[in-house]
BALOBA-1460 file (C-alpha; in Angstrom, 3 decimals):
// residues 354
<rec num="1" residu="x" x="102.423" y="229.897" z="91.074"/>
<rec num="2" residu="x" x="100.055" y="231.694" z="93.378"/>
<rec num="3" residu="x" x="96.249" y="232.410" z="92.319"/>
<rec num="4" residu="x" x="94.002" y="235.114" z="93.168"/>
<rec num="5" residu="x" x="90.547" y="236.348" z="92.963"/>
<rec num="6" residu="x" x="90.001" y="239.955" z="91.036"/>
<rec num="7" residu="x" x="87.272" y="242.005" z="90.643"/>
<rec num="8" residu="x" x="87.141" y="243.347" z="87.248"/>
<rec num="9" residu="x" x="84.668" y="240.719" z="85.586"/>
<rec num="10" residu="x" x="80.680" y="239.686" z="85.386"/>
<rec num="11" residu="x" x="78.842" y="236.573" z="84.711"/>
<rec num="12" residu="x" x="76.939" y="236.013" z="81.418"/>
<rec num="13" residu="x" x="73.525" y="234.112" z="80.879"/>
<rec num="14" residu="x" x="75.009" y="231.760" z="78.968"/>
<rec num="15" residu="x" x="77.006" y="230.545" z="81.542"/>
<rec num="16" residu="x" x="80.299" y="231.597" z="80.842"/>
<rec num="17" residu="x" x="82.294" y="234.431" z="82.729"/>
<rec num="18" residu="x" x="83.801" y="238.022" z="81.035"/>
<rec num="19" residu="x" x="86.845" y="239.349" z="81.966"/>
<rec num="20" residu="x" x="86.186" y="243.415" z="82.000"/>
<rec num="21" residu="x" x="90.047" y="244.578" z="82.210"/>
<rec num="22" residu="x" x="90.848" y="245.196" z="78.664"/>
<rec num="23" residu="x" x="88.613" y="245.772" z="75.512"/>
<rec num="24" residu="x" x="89.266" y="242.490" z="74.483"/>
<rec num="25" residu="x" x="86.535" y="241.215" z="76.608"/>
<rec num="26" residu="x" x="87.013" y="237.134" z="76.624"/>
<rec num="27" residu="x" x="84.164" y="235.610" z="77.554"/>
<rec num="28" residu="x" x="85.604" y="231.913" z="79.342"/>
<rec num="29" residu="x" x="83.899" y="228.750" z="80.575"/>
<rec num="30" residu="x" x="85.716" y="227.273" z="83.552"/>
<rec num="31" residu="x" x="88.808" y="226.344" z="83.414"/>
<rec num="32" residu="x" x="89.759" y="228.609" z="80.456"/>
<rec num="33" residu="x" x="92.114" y="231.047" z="80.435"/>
<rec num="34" residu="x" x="92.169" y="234.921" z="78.413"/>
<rec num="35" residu="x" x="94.039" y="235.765" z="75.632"/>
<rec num="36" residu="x" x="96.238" y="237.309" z="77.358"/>
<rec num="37" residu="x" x="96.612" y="233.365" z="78.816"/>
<rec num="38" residu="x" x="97.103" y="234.482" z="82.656"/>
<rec num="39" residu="x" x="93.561" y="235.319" z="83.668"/>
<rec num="40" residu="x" x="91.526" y="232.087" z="83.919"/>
<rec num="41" residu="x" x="87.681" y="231.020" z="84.879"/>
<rec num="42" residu="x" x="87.743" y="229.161" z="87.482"/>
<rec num="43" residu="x" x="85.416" y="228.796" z="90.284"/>
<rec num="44" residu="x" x="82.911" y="230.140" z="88.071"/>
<rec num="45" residu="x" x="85.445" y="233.958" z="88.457"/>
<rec num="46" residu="x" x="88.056" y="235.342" z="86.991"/>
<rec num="47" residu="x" x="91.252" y="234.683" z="88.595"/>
<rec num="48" residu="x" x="95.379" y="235.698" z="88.015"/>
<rec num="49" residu="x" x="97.494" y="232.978" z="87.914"/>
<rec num="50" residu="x" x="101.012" y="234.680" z="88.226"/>
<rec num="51" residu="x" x="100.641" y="236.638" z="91.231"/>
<rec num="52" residu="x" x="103.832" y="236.700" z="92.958"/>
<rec num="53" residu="x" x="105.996" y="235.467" z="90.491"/>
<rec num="54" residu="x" x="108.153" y="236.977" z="87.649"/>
<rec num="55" residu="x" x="110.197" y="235.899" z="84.340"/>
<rec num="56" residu="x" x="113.206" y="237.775" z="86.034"/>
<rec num="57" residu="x" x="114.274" y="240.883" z="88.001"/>
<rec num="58" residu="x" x="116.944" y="243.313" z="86.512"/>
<rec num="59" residu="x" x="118.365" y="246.699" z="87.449"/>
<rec num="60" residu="x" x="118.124" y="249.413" z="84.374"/>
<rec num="61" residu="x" x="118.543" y="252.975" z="83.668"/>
<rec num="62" residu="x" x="115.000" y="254.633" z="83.742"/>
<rec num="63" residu="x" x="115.893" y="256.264" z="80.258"/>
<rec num="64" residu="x" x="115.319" y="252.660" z="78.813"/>
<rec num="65" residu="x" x="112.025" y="252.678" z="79.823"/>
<rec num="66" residu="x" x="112.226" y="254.873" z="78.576"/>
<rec num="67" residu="x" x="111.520" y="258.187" z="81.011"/>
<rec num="68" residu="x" x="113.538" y="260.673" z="79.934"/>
<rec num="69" residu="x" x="111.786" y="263.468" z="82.243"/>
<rec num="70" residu="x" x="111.831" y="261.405" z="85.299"/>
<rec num="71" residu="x" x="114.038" y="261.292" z="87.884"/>
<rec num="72" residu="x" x="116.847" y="261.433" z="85.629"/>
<rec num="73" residu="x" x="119.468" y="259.284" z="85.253"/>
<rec num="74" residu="x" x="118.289" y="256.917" z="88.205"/>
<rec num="75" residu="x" x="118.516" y="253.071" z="88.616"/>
<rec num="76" residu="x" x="114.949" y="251.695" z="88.109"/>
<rec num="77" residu="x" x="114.279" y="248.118" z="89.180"/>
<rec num="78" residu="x" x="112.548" y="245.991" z="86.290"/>
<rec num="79" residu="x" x="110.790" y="243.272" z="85.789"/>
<rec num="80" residu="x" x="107.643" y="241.515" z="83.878"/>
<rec num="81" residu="x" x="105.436" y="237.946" z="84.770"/>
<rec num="82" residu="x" x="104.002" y="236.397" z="81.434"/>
<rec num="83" residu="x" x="101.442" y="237.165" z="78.608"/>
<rec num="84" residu="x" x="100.116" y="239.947" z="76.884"/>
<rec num="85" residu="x" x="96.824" y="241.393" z="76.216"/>
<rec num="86" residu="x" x="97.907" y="242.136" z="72.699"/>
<rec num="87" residu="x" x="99.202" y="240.177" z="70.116"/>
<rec num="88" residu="x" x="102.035" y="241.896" z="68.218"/>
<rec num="89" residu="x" x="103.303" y="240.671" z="65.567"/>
<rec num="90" residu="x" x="106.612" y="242.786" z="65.649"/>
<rec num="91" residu="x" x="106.944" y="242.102" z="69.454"/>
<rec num="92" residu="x" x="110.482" y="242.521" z="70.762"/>
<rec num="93" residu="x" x="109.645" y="240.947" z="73.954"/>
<rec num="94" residu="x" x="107.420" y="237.492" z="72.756"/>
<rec num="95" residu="x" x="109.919" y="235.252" z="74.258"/>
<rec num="96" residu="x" x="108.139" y="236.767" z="77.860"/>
<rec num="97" residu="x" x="104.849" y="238.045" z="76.474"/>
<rec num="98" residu="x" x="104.281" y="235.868" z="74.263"/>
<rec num="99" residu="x" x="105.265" y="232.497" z="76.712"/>
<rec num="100" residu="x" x="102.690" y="229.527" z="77.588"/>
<rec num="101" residu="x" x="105.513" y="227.886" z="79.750"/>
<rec num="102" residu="x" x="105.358" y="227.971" z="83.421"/>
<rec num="103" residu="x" x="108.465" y="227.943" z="83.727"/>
<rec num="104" residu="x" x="109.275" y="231.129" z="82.174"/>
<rec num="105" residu="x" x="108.088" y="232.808" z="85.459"/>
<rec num="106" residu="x" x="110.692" y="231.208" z="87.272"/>
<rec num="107" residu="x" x="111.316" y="233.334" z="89.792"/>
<rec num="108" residu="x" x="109.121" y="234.598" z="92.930"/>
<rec num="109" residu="x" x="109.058" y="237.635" z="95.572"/>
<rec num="110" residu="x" x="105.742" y="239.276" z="97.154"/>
<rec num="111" residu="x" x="105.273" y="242.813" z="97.026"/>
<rec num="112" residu="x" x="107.107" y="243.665" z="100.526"/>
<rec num="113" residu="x" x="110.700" y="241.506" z="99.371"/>
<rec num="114" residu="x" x="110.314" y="243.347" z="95.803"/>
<rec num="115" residu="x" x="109.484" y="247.108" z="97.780"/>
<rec num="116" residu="x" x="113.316" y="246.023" z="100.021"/>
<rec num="117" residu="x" x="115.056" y="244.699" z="96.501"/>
<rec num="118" residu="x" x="114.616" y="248.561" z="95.145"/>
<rec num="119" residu="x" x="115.862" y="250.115" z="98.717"/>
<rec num="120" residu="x" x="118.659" y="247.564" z="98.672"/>
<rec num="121" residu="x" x="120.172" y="248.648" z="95.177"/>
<rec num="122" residu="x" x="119.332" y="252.031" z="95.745"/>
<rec num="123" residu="x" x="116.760" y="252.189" z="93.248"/>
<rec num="124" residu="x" x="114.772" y="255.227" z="92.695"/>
<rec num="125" residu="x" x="111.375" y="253.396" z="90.994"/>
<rec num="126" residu="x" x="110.469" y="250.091" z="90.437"/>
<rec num="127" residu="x" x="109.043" y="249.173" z="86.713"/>
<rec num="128" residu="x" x="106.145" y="246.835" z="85.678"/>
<rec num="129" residu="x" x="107.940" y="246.400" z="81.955"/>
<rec num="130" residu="x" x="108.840" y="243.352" z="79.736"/>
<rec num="131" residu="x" x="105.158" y="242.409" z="79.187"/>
<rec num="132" residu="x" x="102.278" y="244.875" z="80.000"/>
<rec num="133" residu="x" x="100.479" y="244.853" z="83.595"/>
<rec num="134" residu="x" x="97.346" y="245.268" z="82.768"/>
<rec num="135" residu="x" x="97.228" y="242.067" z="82.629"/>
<rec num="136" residu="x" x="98.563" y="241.009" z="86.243"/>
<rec num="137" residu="x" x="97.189" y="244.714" z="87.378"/>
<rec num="138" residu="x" x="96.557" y="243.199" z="91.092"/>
<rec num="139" residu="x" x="99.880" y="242.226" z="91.911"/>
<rec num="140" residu="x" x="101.300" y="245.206" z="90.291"/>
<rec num="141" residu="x" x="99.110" y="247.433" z="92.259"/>
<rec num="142" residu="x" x="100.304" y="245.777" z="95.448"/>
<rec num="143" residu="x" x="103.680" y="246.200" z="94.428"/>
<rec num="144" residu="x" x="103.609" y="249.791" z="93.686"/>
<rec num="145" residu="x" x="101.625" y="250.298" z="97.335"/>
<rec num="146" residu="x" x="104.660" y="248.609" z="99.243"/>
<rec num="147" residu="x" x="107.483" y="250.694" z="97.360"/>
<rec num="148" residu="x" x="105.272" y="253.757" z="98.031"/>
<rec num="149" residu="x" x="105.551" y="252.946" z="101.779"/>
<rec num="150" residu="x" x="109.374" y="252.917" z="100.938"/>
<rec num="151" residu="x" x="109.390" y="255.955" z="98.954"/>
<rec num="152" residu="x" x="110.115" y="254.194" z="95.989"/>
<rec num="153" residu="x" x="107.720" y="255.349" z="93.121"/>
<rec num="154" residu="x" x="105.816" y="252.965" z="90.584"/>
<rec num="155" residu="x" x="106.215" y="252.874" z="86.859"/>
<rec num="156" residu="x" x="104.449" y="251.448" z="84.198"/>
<rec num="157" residu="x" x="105.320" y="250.549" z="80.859"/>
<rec num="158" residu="x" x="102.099" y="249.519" z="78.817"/>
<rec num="159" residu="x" x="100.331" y="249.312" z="75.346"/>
<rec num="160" residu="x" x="97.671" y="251.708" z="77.220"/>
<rec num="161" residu="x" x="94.760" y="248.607" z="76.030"/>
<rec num="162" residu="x" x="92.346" y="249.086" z="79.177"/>
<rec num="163" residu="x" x="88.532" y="249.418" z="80.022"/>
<rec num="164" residu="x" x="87.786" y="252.746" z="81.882"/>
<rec num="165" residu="x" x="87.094" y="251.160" z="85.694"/>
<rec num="166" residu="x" x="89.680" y="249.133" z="86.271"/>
<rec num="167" residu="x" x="92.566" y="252.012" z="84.042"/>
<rec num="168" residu="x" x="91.301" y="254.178" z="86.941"/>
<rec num="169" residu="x" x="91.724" y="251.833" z="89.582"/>
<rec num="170" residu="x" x="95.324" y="250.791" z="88.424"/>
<rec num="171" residu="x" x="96.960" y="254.165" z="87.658"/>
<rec num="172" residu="x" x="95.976" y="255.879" z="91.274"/>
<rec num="173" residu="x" x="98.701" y="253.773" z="92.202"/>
<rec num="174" residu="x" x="100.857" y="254.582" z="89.258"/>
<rec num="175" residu="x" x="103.264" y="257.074" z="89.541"/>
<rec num="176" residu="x" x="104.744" y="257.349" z="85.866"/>
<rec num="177" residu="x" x="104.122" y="255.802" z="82.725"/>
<rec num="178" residu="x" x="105.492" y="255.038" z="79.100"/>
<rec num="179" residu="x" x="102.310" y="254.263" z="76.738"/>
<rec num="180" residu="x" x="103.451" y="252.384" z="73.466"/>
<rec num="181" residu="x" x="101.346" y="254.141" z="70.817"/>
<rec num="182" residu="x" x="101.895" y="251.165" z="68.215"/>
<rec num="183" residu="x" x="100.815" y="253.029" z="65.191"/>
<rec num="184" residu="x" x="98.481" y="255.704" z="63.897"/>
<rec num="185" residu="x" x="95.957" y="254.114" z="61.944"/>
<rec num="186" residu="x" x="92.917" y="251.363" z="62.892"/>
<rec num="187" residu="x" x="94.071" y="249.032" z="59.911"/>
<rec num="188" residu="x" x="97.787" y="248.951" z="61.941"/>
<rec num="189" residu="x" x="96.187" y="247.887" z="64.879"/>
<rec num="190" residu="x" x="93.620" y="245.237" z="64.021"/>
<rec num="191" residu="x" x="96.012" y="243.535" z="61.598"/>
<rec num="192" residu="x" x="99.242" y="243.317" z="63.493"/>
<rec num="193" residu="x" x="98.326" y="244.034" z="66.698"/>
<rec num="194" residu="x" x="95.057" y="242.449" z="66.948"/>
<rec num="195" residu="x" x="93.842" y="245.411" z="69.427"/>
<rec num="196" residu="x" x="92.157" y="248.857" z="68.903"/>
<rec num="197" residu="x" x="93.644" y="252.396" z="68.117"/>
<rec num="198" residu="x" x="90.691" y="254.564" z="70.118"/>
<rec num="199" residu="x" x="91.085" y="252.113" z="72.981"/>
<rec num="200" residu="x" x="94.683" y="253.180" z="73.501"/>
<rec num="201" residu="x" x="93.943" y="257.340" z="72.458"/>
<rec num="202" residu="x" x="91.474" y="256.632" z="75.285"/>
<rec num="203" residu="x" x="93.907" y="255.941" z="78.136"/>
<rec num="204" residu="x" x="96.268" y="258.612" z="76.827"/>
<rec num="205" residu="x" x="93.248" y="261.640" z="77.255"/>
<rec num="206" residu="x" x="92.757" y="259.608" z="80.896"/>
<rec num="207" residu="x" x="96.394" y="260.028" z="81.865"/>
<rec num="208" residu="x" x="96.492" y="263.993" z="81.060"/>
<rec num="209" residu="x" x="93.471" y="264.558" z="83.452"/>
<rec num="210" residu="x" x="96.024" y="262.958" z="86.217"/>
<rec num="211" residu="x" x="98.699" y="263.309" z="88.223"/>
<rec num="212" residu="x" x="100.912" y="260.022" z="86.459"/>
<rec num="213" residu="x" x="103.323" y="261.513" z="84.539"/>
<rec num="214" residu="x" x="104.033" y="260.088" z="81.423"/>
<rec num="215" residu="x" x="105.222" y="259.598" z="78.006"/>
<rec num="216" residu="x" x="104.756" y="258.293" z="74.788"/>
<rec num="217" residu="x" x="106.448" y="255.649" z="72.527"/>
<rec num="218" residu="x" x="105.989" y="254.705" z="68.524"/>
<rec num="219" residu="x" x="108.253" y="251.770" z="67.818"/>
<rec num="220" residu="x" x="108.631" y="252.370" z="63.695"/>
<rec num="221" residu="x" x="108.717" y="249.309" z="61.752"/>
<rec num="222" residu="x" x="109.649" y="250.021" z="57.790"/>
<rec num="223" residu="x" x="106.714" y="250.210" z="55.512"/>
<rec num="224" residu="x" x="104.357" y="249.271" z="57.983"/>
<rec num="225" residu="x" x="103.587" y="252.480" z="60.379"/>
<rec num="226" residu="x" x="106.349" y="255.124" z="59.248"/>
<rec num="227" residu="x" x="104.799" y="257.328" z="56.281"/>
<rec num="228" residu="x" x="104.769" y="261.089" z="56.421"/>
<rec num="229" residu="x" x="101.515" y="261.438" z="56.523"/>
<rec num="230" residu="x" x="100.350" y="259.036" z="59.432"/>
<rec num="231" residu="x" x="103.190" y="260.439" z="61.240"/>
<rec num="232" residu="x" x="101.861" y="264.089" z="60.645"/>
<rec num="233" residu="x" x="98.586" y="262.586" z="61.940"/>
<rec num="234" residu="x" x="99.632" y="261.614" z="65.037"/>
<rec num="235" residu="x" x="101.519" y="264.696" z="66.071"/>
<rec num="236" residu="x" x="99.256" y="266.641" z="65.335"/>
<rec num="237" residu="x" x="96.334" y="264.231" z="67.342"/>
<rec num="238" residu="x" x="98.854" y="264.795" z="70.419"/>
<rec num="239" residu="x" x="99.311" y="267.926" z="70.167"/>
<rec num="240" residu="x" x="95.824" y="268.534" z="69.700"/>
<rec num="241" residu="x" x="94.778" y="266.401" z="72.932"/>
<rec num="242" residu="x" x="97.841" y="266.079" z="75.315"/>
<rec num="243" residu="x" x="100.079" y="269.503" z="74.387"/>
<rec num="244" residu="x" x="102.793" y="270.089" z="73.801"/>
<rec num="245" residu="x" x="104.777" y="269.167" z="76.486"/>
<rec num="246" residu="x" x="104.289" y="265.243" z="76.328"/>
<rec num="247" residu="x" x="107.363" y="263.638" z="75.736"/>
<rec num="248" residu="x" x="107.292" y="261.251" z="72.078"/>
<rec num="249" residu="x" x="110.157" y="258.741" z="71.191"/>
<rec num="250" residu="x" x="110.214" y="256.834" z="67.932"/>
<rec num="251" residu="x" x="112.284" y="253.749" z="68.271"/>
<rec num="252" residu="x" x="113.830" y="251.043" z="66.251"/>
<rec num="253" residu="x" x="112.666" y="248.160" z="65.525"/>
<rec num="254" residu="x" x="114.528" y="245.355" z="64.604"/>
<rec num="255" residu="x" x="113.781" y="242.074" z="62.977"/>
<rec num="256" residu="x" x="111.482" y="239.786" z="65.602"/>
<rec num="257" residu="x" x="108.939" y="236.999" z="65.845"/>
<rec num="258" residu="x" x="106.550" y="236.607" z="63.250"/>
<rec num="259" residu="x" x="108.232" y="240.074" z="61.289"/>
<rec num="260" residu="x" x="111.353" y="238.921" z="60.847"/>
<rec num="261" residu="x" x="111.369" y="239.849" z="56.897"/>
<rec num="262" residu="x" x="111.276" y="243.265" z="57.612"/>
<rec num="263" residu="x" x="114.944" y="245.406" z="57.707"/>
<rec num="264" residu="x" x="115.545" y="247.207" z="61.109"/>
<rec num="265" residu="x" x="114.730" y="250.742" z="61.127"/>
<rec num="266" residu="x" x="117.130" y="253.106" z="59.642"/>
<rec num="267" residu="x" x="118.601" y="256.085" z="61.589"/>
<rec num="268" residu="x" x="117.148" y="258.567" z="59.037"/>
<rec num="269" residu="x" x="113.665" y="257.287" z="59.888"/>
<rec num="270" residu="x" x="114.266" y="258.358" z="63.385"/>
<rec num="271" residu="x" x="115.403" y="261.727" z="62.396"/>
<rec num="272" residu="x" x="112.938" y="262.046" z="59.509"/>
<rec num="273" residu="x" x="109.909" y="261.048" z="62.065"/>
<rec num="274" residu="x" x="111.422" y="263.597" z="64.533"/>
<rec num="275" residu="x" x="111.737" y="266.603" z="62.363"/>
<rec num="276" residu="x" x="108.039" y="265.790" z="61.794"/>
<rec num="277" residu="x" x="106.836" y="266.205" z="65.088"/>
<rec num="278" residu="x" x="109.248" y="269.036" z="65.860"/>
<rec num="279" residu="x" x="107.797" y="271.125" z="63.419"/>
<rec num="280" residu="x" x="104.325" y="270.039" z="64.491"/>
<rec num="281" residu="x" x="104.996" y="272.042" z="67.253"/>
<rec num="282" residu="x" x="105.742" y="269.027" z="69.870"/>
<rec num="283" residu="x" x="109.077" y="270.318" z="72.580"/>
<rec num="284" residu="x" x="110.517" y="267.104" z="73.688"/>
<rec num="285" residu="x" x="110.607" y="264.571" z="70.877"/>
<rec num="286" residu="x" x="113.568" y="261.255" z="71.128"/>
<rec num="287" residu="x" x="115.197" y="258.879" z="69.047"/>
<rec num="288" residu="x" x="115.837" y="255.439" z="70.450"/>
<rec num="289" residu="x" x="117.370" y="251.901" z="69.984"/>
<rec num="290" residu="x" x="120.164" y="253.807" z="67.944"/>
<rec num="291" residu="x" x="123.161" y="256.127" z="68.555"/>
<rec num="292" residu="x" x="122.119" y="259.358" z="68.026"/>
<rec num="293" residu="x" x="123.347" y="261.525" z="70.842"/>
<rec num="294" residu="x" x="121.452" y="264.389" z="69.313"/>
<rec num="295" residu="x" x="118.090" y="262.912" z="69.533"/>
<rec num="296" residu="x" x="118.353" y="261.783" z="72.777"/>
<rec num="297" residu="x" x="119.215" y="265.044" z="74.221"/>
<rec num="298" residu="x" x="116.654" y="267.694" z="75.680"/>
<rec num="299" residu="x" x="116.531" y="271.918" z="75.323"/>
<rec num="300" residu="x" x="115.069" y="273.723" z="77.064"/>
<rec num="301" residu="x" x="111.730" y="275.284" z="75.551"/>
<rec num="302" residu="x" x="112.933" y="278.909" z="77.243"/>
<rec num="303" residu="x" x="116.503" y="279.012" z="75.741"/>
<rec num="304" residu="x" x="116.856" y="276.559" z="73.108"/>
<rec num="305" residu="x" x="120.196" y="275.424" z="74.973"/>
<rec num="306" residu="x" x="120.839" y="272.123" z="75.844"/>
<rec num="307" residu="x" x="120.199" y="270.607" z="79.357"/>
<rec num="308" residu="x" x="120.042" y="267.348" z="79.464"/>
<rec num="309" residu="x" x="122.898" y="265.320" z="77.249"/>
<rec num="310" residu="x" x="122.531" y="261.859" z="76.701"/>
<rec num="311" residu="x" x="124.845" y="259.157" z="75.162"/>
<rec num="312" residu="x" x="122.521" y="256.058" z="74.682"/>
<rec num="313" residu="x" x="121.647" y="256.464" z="78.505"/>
<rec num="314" residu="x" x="124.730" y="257.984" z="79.952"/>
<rec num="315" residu="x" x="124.023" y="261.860" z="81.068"/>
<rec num="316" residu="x" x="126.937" y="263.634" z="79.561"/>
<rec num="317" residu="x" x="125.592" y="267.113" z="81.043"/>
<rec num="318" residu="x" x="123.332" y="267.934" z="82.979"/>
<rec num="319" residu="x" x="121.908" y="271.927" z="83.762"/>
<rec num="320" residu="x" x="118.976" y="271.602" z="85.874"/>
<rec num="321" residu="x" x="118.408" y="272.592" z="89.267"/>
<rec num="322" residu="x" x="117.323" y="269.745" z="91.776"/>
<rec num="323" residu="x" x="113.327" y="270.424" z="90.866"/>
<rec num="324" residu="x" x="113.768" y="270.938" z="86.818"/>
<rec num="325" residu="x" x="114.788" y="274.666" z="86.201"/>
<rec num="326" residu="x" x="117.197" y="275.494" z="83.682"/>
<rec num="327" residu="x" x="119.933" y="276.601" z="84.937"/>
<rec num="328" residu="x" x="120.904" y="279.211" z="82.228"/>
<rec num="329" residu="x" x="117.094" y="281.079" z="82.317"/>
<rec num="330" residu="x" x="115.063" y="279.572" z="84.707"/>
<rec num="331" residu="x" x="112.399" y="278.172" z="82.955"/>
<rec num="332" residu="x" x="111.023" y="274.842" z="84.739"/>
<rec num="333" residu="x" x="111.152" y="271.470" z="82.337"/>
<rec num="334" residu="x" x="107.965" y="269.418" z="82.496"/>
<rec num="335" residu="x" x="108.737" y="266.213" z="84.414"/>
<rec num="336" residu="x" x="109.387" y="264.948" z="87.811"/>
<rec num="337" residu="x" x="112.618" y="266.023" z="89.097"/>
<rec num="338" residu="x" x="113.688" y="265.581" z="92.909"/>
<rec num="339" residu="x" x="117.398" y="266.107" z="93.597"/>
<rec num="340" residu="x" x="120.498" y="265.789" z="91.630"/>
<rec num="341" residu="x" x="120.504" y="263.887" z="88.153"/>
<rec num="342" residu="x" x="121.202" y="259.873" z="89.050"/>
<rec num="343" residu="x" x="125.001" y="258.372" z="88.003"/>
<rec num="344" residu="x" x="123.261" y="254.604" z="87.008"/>
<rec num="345" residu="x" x="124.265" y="255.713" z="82.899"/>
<rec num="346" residu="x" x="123.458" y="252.390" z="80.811"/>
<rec num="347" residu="x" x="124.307" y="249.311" z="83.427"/>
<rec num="348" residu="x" x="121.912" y="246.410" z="82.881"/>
<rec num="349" residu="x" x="122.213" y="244.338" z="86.126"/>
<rec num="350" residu="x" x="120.707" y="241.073" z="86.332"/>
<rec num="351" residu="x" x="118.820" y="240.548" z="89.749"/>
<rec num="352" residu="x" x="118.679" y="237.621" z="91.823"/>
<rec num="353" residu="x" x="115.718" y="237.437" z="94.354"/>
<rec num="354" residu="x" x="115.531" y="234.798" z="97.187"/>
């Protein structure tokens, strides 16, 4: 496990050292590590401990991401480290973010072998996904700077839970970005995600005012964050303060770590939760983590017709031009389009790295 200095913290009188990245603000004595369990005092600074090595490498569809107006239908190489600056109770991933053993991160590649893994299996974007980088923000940054060398673009997939000076200094190296919007209300997030709402509404205004492109997911979890009315609420905040243009998924959930006595999501949720936001006014609103070919498929805002057709993540038809334009009246989709639509459809290849 490789360790390495960062910049992103200040001393205290008392003695002890704060880490600045995220709002959580953990104030450590030597030798301890963050809540997020990978940042540590030591030296009398705050350190990463999982630099260089990862809980596992996998090829993916960048619809699971999921990206549904980027670089469609491409292979995106994934993978995550260990730890989380948040503390889900619903998480779908706590076997990774949630691990305290070493030797979950058993397997290692710096930034230059990971930047030749994505040109080798003809990937189109590497992701920082699994667990949230934030956290390990250095050696995602120097990933993201080697595949840019290769033309390979950046993604990250994050809870959006970041101070202002270090958000800025991670996403000019960001190309695109899912933000999991958790829930729409304070009590939601303090309770079962021990984080804050405004800190995550925060990065969201930050990432309109740049050139990441990205989109937005609500995982909905039965009873807890899937009423009407919060749902009206938080259309109508996006709409208000990103457009209408941003693209929103609502996603299953299913029945995980310390929420396992809650039912999985129905379908009708899904739908229910994206007739919502359609008639709030938002154009490009998905369903996911169920079959529903109709939710996952885009129309065009010009001609109501649809352009992109999706079967889980298999692209059934496709009518855009090489940069985005529907081909039926011309009108250019929001997104980042470069060439044909990708063939990858829903393969999950495992990754080996040596």
């Amino acid at each position: 496990m490789a360790t390495v200095p960062t910049v992103h913290w200040h001393r205290l009188a008392d003695g002890r050292v704060q880490c600045d990245v995220c709002p959580r603000a953990c104030r450590l004595h030597e030798g301890q590590r963050g809540f997020c369990f990978v940042r540590q005092c030591s030296g009398d600074e705050i350190v990463l401990t999982t630099y260089g090595r990862s809980s596992g490498f996998c090829v993916d569809p960048i619809e699971k991401k999921p990206l549904n107006h980027f670089l469609p239908g491409s292979p995106v190489l994934s993978f995550g480290t260990a730890g989380c600056n948040l503390g889900c109770r619903f998480c779908q991933n706590w076997d990774i973010s949630k691990s305290r053993e070493i030797d979950t991160l058993a397997a290692s590649a710096d930034p230059s072998q990971l930047a030749a893994a994505a040109v080798r299996l003809g990937c189109r974007s590497i992701a920082f996904t699994y667990n949230d980088p934030v956290i390990f923000m250095e050696y995602a940054m120097d990933v993201a700077d080697a595949c840019r060398e290769a033309g390979i673009k950046a993604v990250a997939v994050s809870a959006g839970y970041m101070n202002p000076a270090p958000r800025e200094e991670f996403y000019r190296h960001i190309d695109a970005a899912n933000i999991d919007l958790k829930g729409f209300t304070e009590r939601f997030y303090e309770k079962v995600t021990f984080a804050r709402l405004d800190a995550v509404l925060s990065t969201l205004e930050y990432l309109r005012g740049t050139d990441v492109w990205f989109e937005i997911t609500t995982l909905l979890i039965p009873g807890q964050n899937d009423g009407d009315d919060e749902l009206r609420r938080e259309c109508d905040w996006l709409l208000e303060h990103l457009g209408t243009d941003v693209p929103l998924h609502f996603t299953a959930f299913h029945p995980d770590f310390k929420m396992r006595d809650i039912p999985r999501t129905p379908p009708e949720t899904l739908r229910r939760a994206r007739r919502i936001a359609l008639d709030a006014g938002l154009r490009f609103v998905y369903t996911g983590n169920v079959h529903d070919p109709d939710g996952q498929t885009t129309h065009c805002p010009g001609c109501d017709r649809p352009v992109v057709v999706r079967d889980w993540y298999d692209l059934r038809a496709y009518h855009l031009t090489d940069d985005g334009l529907c081909v039926h009246c011309g009108h250019q989709l929001p997104g980042v389009y470069d060439g044909p639509a990708g063939t990858w459809g829903q393969r999950r290849l495992p990754v080996v790295l040596s």
